[in-house]
C-alpha positions as a Python dict, from the first residue, in 0.01 Angstrom:
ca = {
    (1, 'X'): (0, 0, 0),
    (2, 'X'): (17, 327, -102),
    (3, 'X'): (-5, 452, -459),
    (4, 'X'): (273, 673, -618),
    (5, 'X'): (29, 985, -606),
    (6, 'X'): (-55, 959, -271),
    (7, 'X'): (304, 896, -145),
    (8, 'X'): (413, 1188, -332),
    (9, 'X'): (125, 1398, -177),
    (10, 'X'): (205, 1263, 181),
    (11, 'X'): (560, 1379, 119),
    (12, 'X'): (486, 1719, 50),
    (13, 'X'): (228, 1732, 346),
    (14, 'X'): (513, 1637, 555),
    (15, 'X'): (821, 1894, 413),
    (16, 'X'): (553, 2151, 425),
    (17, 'X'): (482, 2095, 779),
    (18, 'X'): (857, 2076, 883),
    (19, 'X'): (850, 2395, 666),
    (20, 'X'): (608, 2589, 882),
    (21, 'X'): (712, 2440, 1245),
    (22, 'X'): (1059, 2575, 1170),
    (23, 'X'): (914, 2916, 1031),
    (24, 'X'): (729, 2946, 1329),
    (25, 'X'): (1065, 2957, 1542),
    (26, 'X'): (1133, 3289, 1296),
    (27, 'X'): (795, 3429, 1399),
    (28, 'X'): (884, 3397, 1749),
    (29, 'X'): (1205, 3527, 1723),
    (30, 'X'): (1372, 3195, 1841),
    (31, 'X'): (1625, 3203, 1523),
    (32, 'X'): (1696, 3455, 1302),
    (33, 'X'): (1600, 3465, 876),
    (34, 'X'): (1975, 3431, 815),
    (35, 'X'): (1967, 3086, 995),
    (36, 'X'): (1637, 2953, 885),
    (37, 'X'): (1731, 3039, 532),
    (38, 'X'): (2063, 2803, 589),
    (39, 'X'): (1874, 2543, 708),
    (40, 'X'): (1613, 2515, 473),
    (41, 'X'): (1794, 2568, 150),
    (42, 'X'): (1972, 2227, 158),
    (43, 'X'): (1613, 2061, 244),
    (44, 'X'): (1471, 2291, -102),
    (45, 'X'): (1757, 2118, -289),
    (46, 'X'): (1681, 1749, -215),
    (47, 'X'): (1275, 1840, -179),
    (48, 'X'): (1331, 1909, -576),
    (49, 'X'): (1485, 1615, -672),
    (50, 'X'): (1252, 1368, -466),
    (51, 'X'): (975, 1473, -668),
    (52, 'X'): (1105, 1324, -946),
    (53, 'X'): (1181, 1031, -748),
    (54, 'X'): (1534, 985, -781),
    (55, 'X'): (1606, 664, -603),
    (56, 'X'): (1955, 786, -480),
    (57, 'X'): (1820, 1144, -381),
    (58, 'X'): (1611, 943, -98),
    (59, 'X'): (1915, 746, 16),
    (60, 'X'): (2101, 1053, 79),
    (61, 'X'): (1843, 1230, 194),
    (62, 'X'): (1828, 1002, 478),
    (63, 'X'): (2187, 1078, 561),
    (64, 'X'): (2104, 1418, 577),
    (65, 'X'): (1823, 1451, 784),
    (66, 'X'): (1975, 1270, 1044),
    (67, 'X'): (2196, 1601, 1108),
    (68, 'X'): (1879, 1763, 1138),
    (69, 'X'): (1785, 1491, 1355),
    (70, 'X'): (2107, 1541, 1611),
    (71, 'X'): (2059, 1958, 1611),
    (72, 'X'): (1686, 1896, 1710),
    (73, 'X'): (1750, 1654, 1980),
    (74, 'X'): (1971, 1890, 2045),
    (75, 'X'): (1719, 2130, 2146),
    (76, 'X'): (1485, 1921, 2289),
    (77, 'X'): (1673, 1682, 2519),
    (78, 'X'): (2000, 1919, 2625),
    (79, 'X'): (1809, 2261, 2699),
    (80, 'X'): (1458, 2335, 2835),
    (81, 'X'): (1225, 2174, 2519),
    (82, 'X'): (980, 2393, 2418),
    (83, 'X'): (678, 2273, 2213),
    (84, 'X'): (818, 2387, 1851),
    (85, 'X'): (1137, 2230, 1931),
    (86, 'X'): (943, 1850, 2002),
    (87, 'X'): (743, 1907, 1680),
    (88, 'X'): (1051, 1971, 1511),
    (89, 'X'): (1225, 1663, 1655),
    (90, 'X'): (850, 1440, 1538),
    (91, 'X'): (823, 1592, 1219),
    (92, 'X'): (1198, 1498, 1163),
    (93, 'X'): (1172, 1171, 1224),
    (94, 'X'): (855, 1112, 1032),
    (95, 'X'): (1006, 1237, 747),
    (96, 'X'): (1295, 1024, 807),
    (97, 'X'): (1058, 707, 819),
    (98, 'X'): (855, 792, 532),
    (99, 'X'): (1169, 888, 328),
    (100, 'X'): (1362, 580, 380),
    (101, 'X'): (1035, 394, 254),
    (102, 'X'): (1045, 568, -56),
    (103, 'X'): (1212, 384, -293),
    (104, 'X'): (1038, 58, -202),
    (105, 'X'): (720, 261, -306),
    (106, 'X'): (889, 414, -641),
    (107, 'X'): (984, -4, -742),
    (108, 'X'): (665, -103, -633),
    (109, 'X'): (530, 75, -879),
    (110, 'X'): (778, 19, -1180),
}
């Protein structure tokens, strides 16, 4: 079982990735600054109140990512996938996983 250090380092680990494969579409010119700013603003809002573990921030954080969720299999599954795109849809539903854990974790440890 993890500890509450590790699961809050393992959470970071994972925004920050989603952070960079979507960045990367930027750098490749496959979405414009405008968009990837709208996207990830919402995701800077809950990212901030998960690390203080708020138990209700995880619950609806799991709501939300499963828009992300539809707009990336979206991409992957309608179109031609390209590689960012499938990391995308992973990293998505990694998150997704290890957020819904989270508050098992944060009672664990209370």
């Amino acid at each position: 079982m993890l500890n509450i250090s590790q699961y809050k380092l393992l959470t970071n680990l994972l925004f920050m990735s989603l952070f960079l494969i979507k960045f990367s579409n930027v750098i490749q010119d496959r979405i414009e600054i405008i968009l990837f700013i709208f996207w990830i603003v919402p995701l800077l809002i809950f990212y901030f109140f998960i690390n203080k573990l708020m138990i209700r921030s995880y619950q609806w954080f799991c709501f939300f990512l499963i828009i992300y969720f539809l707009f990336s299999s979206l991409r992957v599954f309608v179109t031609n996938p390209y590689w960012i795109d499938i990391l995308e849809l992973v990293s998505i539903c990694t998150l997704f996983i290890h957020i819904m854990f989270g508050p098992r974790v944060i009672k664990s440890i209370n």
